[in-house]
N, C-alpha and C positions, 0 to 999 in steps of 0.2 A: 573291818569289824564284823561285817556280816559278808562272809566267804557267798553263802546258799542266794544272796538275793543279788551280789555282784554275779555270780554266774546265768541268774536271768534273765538282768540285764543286758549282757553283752550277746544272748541268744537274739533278744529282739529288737536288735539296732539296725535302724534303717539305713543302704548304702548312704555315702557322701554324695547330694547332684553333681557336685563340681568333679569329683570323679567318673562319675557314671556319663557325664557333658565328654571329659576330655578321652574317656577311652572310645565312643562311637567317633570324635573329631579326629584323633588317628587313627580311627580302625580304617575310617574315609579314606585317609593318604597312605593306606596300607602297610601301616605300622602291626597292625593284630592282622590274624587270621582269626582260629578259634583261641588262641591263648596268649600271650602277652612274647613278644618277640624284642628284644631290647635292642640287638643290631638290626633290626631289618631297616635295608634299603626304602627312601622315602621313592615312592612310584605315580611317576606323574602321568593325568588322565591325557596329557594332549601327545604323548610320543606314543607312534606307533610300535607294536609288539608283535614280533612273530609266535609261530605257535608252541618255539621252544623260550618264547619268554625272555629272548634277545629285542635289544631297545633299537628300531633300526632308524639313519639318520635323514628325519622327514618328520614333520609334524602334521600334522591331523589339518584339517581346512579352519580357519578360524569363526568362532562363533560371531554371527550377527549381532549389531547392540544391541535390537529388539530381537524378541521370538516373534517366527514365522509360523505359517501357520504347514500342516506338515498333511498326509496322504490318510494319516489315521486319526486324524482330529479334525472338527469343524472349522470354518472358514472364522476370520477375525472378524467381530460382528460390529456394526458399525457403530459410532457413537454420535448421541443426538443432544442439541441441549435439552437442558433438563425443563424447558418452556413446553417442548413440543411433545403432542400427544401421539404414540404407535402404535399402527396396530399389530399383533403378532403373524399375520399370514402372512408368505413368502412367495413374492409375486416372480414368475418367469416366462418371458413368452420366445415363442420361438422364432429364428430366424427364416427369411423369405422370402424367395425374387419372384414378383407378381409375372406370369406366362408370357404377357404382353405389355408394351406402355402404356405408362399414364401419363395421358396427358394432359394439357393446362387447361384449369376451366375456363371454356368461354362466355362468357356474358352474354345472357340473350335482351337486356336492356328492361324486363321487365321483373327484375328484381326486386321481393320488396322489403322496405326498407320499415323495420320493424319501430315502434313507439317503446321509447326505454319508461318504463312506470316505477319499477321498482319495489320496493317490500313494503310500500304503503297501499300498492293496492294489488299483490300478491302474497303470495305462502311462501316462507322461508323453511325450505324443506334440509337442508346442509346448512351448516355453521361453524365455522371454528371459532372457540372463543377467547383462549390463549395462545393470543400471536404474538411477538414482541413486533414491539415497529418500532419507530422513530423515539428518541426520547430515552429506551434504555437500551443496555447494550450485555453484552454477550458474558457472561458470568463460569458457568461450568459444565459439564458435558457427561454422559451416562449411557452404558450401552439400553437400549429401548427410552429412551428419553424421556418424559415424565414420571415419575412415582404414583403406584395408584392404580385405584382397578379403569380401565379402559370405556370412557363411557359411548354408547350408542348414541350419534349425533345425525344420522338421516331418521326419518319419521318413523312411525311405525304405522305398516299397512293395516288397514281396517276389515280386510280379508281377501279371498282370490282374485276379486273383480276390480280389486282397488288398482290402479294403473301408474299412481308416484312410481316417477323412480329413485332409488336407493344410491346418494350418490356415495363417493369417498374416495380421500386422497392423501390420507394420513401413511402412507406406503415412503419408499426411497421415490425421492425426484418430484414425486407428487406436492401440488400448490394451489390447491382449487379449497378459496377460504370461504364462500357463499353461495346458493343455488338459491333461487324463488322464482317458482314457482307462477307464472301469472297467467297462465291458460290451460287445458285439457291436457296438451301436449306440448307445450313453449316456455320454456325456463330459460331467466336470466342469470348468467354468473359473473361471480367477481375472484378475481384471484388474488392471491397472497403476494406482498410487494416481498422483494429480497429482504430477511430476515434484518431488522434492527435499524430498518430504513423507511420512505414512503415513496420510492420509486424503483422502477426496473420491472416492468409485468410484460413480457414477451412470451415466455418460455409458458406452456400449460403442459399439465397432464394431469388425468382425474377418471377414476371408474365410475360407470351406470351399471346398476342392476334394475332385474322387474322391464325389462324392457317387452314393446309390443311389436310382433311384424306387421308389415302392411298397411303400419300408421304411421304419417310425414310429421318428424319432430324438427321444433327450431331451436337454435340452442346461439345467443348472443352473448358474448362476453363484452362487458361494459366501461371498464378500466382500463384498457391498453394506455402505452402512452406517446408510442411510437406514429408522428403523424403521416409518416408513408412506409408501407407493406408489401411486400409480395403478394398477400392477397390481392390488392388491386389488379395486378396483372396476371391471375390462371389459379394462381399457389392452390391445393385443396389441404386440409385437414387429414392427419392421418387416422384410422379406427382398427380397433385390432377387437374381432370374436373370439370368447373363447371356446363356445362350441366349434366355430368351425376350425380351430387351431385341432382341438382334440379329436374331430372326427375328418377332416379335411387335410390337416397339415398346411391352412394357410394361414400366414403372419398378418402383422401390422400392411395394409395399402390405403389409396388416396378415396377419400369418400366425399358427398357433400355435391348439394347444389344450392342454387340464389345466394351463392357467396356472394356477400356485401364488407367491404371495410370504409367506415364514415366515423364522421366525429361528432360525439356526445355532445348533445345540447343544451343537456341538464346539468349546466355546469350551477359548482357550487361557490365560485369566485376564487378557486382553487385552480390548480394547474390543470388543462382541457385533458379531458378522457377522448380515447378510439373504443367505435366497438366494431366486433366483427361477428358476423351473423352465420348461420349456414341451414339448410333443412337437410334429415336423412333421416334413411329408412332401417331400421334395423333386421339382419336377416333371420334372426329367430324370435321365435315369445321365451321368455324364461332364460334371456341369455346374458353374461356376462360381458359387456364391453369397456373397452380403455378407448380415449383419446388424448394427441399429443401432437404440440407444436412439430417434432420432428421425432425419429428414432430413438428412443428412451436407450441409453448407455450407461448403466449404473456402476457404484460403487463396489456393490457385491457383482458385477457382471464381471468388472475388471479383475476383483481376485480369485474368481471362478477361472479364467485367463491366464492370468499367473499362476496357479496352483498347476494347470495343465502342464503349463512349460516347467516347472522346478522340478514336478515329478517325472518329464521325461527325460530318457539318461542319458540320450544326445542334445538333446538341446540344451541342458543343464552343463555340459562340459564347454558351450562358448557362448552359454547365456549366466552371468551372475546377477542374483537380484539380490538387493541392498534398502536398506532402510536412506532414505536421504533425510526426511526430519519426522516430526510429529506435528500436526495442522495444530491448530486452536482445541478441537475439540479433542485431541488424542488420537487420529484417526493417521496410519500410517501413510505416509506418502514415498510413493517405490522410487528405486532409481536402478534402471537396467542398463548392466555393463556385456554389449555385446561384441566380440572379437573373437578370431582364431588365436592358439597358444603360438606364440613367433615362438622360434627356433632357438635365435637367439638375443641379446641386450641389443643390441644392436638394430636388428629388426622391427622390435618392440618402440624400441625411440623413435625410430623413423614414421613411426602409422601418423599418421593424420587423423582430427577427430571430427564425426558431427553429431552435432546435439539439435533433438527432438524435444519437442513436449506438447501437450492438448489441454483440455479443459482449464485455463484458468479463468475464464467465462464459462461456470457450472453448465449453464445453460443449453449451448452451442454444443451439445454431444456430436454435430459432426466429425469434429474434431476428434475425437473417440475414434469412429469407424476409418476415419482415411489413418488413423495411428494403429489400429486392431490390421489393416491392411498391407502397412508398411511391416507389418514386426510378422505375420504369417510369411512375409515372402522372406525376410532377413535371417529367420529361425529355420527356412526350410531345404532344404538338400540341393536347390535349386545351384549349377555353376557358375552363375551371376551371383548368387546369397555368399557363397564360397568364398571366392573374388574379393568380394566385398568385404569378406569378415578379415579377410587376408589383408588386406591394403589400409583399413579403415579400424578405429576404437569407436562405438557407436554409443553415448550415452541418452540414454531412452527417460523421459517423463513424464509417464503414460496420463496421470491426472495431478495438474498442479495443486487443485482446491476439493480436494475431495469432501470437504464439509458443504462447501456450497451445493454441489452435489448430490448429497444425499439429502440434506432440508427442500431442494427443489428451487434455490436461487436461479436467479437468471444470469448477474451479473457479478455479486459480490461475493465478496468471504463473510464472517461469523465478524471481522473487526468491522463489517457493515462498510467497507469500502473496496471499490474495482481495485485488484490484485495488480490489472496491469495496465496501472497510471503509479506504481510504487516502484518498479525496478531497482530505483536511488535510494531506497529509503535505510536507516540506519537503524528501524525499531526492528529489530528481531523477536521479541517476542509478540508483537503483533503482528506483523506479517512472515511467518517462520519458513513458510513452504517458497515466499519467491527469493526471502534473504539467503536460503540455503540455495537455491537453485543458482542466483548471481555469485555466490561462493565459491561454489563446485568447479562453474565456469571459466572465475579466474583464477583458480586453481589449476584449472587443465591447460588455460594460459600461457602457465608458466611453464608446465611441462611439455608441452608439444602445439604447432598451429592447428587453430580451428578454423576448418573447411569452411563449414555453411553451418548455419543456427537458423533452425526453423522453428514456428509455435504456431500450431493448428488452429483454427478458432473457425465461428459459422456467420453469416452474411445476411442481414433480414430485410436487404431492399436492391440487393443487383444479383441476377443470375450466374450461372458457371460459377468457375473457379479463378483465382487468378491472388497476387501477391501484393505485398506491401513492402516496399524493399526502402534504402537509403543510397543518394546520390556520392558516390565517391569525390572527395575533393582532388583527389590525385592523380592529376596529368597520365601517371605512368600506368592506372589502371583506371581509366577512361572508362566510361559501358561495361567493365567487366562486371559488375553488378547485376545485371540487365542479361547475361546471358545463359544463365542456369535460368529463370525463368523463360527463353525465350524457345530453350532446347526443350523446357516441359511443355512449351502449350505445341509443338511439332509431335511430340512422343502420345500427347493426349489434345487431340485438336477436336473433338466434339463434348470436351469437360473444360478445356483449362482456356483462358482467352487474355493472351496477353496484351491485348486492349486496356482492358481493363484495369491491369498493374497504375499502379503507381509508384515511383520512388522519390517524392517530396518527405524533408524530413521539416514539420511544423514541429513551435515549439511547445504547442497543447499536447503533443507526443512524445516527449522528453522523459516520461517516466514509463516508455513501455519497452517491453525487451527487445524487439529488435533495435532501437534507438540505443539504448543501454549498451546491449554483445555491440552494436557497430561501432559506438566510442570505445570501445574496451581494443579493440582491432580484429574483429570480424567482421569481412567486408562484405560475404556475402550472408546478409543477417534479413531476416524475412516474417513476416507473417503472412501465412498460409490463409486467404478465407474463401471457406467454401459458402455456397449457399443453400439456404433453407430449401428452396425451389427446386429451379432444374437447369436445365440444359437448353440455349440459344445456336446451337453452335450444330455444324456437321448434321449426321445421322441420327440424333436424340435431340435435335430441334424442338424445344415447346414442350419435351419430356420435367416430367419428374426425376430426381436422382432417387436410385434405390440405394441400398446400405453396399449393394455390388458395388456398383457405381462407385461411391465412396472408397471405398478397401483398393477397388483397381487403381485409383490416383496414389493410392500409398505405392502399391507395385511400380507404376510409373516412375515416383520419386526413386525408387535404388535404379533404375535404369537410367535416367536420368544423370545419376551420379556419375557412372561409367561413362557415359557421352562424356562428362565436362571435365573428368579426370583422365579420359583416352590420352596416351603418351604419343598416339598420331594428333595433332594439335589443328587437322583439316577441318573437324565440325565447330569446333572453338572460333576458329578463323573466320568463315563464312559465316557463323552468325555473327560474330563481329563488325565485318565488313554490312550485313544487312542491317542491325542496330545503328548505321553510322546513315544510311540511306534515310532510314524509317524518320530517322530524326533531323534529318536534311528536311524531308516532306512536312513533318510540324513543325519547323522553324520559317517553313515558306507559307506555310497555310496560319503560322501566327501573323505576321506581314500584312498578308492580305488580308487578316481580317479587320486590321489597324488602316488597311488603305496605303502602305507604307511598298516599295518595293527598292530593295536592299540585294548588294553583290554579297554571295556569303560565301566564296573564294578563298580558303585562304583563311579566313578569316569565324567561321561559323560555328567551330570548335572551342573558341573562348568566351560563347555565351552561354549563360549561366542555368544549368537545366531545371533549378527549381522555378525561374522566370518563366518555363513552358508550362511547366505542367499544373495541374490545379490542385488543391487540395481532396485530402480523399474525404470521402463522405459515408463512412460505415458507423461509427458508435455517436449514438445520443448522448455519451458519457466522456466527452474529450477530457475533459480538463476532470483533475483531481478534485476531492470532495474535501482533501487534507486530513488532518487528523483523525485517526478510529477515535470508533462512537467514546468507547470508553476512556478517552485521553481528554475527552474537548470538557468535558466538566474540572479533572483537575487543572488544565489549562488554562481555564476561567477565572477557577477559586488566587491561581497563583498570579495573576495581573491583576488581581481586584486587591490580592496582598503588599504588591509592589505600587500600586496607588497608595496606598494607605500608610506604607513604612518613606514611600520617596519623599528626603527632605527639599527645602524648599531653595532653588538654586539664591545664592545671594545676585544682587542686580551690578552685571558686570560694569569696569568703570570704562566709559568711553574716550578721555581725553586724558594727556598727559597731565596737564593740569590738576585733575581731580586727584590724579594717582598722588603726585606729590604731597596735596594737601593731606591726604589722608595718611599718606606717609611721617609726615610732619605732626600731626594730632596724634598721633599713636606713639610718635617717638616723644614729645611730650608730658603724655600722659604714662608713660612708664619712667622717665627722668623722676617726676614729680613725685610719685610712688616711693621711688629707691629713696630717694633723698629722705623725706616725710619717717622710713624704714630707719634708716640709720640713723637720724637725729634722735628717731625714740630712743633706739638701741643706746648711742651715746649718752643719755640723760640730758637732752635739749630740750625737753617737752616744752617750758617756755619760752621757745624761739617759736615752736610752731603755733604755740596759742595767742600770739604777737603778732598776725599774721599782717600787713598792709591790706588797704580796703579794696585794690583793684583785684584781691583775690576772692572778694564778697561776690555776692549772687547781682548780675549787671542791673538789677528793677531797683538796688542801694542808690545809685547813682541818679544826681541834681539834674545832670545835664542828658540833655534830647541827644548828643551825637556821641553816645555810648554804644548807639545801635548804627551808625554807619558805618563806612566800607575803614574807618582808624580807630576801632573802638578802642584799643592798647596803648593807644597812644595820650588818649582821652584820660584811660585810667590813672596814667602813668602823672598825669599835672595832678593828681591827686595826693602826690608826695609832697608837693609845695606851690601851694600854689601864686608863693611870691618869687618862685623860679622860673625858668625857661630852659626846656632841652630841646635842643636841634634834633629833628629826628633821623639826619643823615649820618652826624657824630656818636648816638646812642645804637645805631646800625652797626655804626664801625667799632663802637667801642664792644659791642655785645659780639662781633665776630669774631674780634683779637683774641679776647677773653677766653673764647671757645677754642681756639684756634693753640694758645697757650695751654689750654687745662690737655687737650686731647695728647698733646706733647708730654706734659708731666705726668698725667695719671696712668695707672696698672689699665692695662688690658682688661674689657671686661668690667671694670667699676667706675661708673660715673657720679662725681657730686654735681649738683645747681647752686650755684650761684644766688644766694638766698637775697630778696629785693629788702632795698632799705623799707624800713619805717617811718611813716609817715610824720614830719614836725608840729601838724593840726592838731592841738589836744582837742577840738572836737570830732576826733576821728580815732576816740579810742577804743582798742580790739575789745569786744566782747568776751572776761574771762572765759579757759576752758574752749572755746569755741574752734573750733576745726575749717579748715576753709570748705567751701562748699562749692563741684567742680560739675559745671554745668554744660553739656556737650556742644551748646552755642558760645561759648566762651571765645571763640577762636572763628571767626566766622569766616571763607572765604573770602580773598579781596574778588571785585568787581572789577571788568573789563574796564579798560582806559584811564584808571588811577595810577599813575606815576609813582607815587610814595611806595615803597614796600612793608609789610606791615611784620611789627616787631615783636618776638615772641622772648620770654624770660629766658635765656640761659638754653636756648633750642641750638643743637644741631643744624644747619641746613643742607641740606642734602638732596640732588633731582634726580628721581628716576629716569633711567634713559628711553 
């Protein structure tokens, strides 16, 4: 109708989306170039193309489930609950080997032993005030952890002369949840328990600012909970400057004297605190320091590490790094697949596998450096590393619990319980990183035998190095348990001290990995612990361990390996034959300590070697805490549900006797029923309102022995009472009867036998009236009555 206004129309029509969607969706699979191609070939992004646009037949490397983080983008940043407050500076210190030893402090006896007062009569200069502890539990996770602007929690100085120092420890690893203040230069602290818990306070690390030279500060930590230390015996504190790091090039070393570890006396009726004391000097004014339980090994350290190795283009073609899961908080946890490319299937089948891993004790970053040590000598050119890649599929898990980790737990994960007392457990989404780790494991199981399972962890009350292994049951590999540890403390015999091993398996250790891999059928299955301290042993006698030190035991372990997989089977042998000695000698030296002396001839090989040995005595934390934080309330709610809905059991019958009667009353009282049914049905109504009176309520009745052990019988003279029934003939006549009807009637439908009518007209039915059936009707008879008692038109029948 209107030509002029349809054509302006259709000038200013806006494209279709849904076309404008689907031409960029195949422009993507390269349907378009610049113009609409109706045959073109669909071109997929994963085959490789030469440069004449031929498809060659090989596909591209496949994608990661997660993104990596890559050479041109930053590092994946950690994630924190959304409880805990960050601060944004990015802490790095550098690595160190002090010129000379350190050694243990020695006690001059005049140590003193500081009075804990506490913030009643000090200054509370540091606070955290948003910790979770006990009570709630772990909800959701955010890269910088809190929302919100960042608030300033050490004091503010009052100007240059003011001397507080500035503490803080809102950093990765850091745990330092209180500072006061209670002299010129002597503060008390307290640290922060493992996230979502009220125990595990081992582990410290925390920065001082504002410090002064030349003035002795004491610094007590009040809370430990550990009642024997390393301290007691030399251990020092480590301190790291950061002037002198920037102008010196010196790292983290041992500092500290009038080291004290003693126990709190100011107990509050609560579980007993340790505190542990120290005095130092700091070496500048105006200078930035850290301290720490041990070698801080962080979570960004680690992907700092890895980023190294993906980006270099040798060590990337027999190192793959893999996503294994996501922790609680989101926080990747790596899995490294090291091996040379076999030749061929064949080759590849035959490798043998060992499986690593560290930190599932955040805490214990030893653990860290003896696995940073093992993985530089595995990744490097070395003809042992080679060897190794050749013969060996190495799966690597560098940090189990990388949440714990970065919050600064000691012991736990984010479900607020020890990772590894869980090995068994079936909740995968509460504990993801060790359910996927026992996964993977026997997974690899199935494909090929695993060698040795090792898991790194750190030592807080015995010196060196040494293992934790499990006793074989199996005649036919006797000791062989015993001798990859015995070949490492030969290889490193002033770090590793096989003394000290144990291979008893308790059953408080039933949920830890190496207990777990050894039921699984890895026989040589291990926990690796080093210690916080130092070295007893050889040449580094009464030393400290440096982070050297540490890395060299990783190097150890792949030479190691070679000794115990050498295809000459001489070093295998002799240590054999020596483990067989060692253990002759503590079988004689158990004897005598009993007073006992016994031929072990012959005979000395079939005693049982958990009976020697003692239990190990490393974690305060043996046994399981059970359920994460956030299960045990609906765990609660749902047994307080099952009280409340559980019906009420009926009270079981104990005697055959009972059974019957109650058998008996039930068949009865359904006879009665049917009968009463069909007479209505039939138009009998006045049959049943005719009813006889022994069918009346028993308190009718004239006579007192209505209520003894023949009340029926009682009833029954109420039909005449100028008759007489035998009650052995009304027995047998009431059987017959029964006996005849069961015979006659259909399957399934029973009539009664309806009792005559009483010839007493003073015993006439109440019109209308219904009998009335009272559950004492029928009473059981009484022991030693002879008569049996006789029921209308009943059934008899005995359970067996």
């Amino acid at each position: 109708m209107f030509p002029a206004l349809e054509t302006e129309l259709k000038q200013e029509t806006l494209p279709d989306p849904y076309e404008d969607f689907m031409y960029h969706h195949l422009q993507y699979y390269g349907y378009f170039k610049d113009s609409l191609m109706i045959g073109s070939p669909l071109k997929s992004r994963q085959l490789l193309h030469d440069e004449f646009g031929e498809v060659q037949p090989c596909l591209r490397e496949p994608r990661d489930l997660f993104a990596f983080f890559s050479s041109s983008g930053p590092l994946q940043a950690p994630r924190w609950p959304i409880e805990c407050e960050v601060i944004k500076e990015s802490l790095c210190h550098i690595e160190w080997v002090p010129p000379q030893p350190e050694y243990f402090y020695q006690p001059t006896g005049n140590e003193k032993l500081p009075e804990i007062v506490g913030e009643e009569k000090g200054t509370v200069v540091y606070q955290l005030d948003s910790v979770p502890t006990e009570g709630s539990y772990f909800t959701s996770a955010r890269v910088g952890g809190k929302r919100g602007i960042i608030r300033e929690l050490a004091v503010t100085l009052q100007g240059p002369e003011d001397n507080t120092l500035l503490f803080e420890s809102r950093f990765e690893s850091g745990n330092l949840q209180k500072a006061v203040r209670v002299d010129t230069y002597e503060y008390e602290l307290t640290l922060r328990t493992d996230l979502y818990t009220n125990k595990h306070t081992q582990w410290f690390y925390f920065r001082v600012q504002n410090t002064r030279k030349d003035v002795t500060y004491r610094f007590t930590i009040v809370n430990l909970l550990k009642p024997k230390s390393l301290y007691t015996v030399g251990m020092k504190p480590l301190m790291y400057s950061q002037l002198d790091a920037n102008t010196h090039n010196i790292g983290w070393r041992r500092e500290g004297k009038e080291i004290r570890y003693f126990k709190n006396n100011t107990e509050d009726g609560q579980q007993p605190f340790y505190c542990l004391t120290w005095t130092i000097q700091f070496p500048h004014d105006q200078d930035t320091c850290f301290f720490a339980h041990f070698y801080p090994y962080t979570y960004t350290d680690l992907q700092c590490y890895l980023l190294s190795v993906a980006n270099n283009p040798v060590q990337s073609q027999f190192c793959k790094l893999r996503t294994l899961c996501r922790s609680l908080a989101g926080n990747t946890v790596y899995l490294l697949t090291i091996t040379n490319p076999s030749r061929t299937p064949q080759e590849a089948a035959a490798k043998k596998a060992v499986v690593l891993s560290a930190r599932v004790h955040p805490g214990e970053s030893n653990g860290s450096w003896i696995m940073k040590g093992f993985l530089d000598f595995i990744l490097s050119n070395s003809p042992d590393a080679q060897l190794l890649r050749d013969i060996f599929i190495f799966k690597v898990v560098p940090m189990l619990n990388p949440d714990g980790v970065i919050v600064g737990n000691y012991r736990c994960s984010l479900a607020g319980r020890d990772l590894n007392r869980h090995y068994k457990t079936v909740l995968k989404e509460s504990f993801p990183c060790i359910w996927y780790t026992r996964n993977m494991i026997k997974r690899l199981l199935e494909e090929r035998e695993v060698l040795l399972y090792c898991d790194f962890h750190g030592h807080s009350r015995k010196n060196n190095i040494f293992v934790y292994g499990c006793n074989s049951n199996d005649h036919k590999y006797w000791l062989h348990e015993r001798v990859f540890p015995l070949m490492l403390s030969k290889n490193a015999p002033d770090k590793f001290s096989f003394q000290s091993c144990n291979f008893k398996v308790q059953k408080c250790k039933e949920g830890t990995g190496r207990v777990v891999m050894w039921r699984m059928g890895i026989l040589n299955s291990y926990t690796m612990e080093s210690t916080f301290g130092g070295s007893t042993l050889g040449n580094k006698r009464d030393t400290h361990f440096t982070t050297e030190d540490l890395k060299s035991l990783g190097y150890h372990v792949c030479d190691t390996l070679l000794d115990f997989c050498d295809p000459d089977r001489t070093k295998f042998i002799q240590c054999l034959a020596e483990l067989k000695e060692l253990l002759q000698q503590e079988i004689h030296k158990k004897f005598n300590e009993l007073g006992q002396d016994m031929d072990l001839e012959g005979s000395w090989s079939d005693i049982s070697l958990s009976d020697i040995e003692s239990s190990t005595s490393g974690s305060d934390s043996s046994l399981s805490d059970g359920l994460p934080v956030h299960l045990l309330n609906i765990a609660h709610e749902v047994n307080q549900k099952k009280k409340m809905y559980k019906k009420k059991k009926k009270k079981p019958l104990q005697t055959r006797k009972q059974r019957n009667e109650q058998y008996q009353k039930n068949n009865l009282m359904r006879e009665l029923k049917l009968t009463e049914d069909i007479l209505e049905r039939a138009g009998f109504a006045s049959t049943l309102q005719k009813q006889p009176t022994f069918f009346r309520n028993s308190e009718n009745a004239n006579s007192s022995t209505m209520r003894n052990e023949k009340p029926r019988l009682n009833e029954l003279h109420g039909r005449d009472k100028g008759s007489s029934l035998d009650p052995s003939k009304m027995t047998s006549l009431i059987l017959t009867k029964n006996k005849e009807r069961m015979q006659t009637e259909k399957p399934g439908f029973t009539v009664s036998c309806s009792p005559k009518r009483s010839t007493n007209p003073s015993q006439e039915p109440v019109p209308d009236m219904k009998p009335s059936w009272s559950r004492n009707t029928y009473p059981a008879t009484k022991r030693g009555c002879t008569a049996m008692t006789v029921y209308p038109s009943l059934h008899i029948y005995t359970y067996p």
